[in-house]
C-alpha positions, -999 to +999 in steps of 0.1 A: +000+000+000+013+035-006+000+063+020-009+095+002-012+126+025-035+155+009-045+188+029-061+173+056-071+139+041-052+108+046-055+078+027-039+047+014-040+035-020-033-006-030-008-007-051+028-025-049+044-004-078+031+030-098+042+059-114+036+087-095+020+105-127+000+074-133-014+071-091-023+115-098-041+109-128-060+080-111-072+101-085-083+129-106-050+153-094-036+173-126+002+167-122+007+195-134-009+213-105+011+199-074+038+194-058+046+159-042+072+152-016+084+117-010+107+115+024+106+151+025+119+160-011+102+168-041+099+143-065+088+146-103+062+122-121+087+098-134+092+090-099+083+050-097+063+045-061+064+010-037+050-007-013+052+011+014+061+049+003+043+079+018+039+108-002+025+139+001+005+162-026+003+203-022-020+218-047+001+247-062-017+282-059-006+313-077-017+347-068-014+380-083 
């Protein structure tokens, strides 16, 4: 299971092995929208997820 950490929501999603841009797109999360940290850094969407990694997604906001 991989643990996905969003705002406030917490959650785990059953998978051994994904693509991170494959796991945003299956939960409806533009990729090109966030920014996901695995162990604290960034990570980009070629980043392969496993069993066991805990990530967390931060919606990007731009003001002006």
């Amino acid at each position: 299971m991989i643990r996905v950490k969003t705002g406030k929501e917490v959650f785990e999603v059953d998978k051994k092995r994904v693509k991170l841009e494959k796991l945003l797109l299956e939960l409806c999360i533009n990729p090109e929208d966030v920014l996901v940290l695995k162990d604290g850094r960034l990570v980009t969407e070629d980043t392969v997820l496993e069993d066991g990694d805990e990530v967390e997604i931060y919606e990007v906001v731009s003001r002006g």
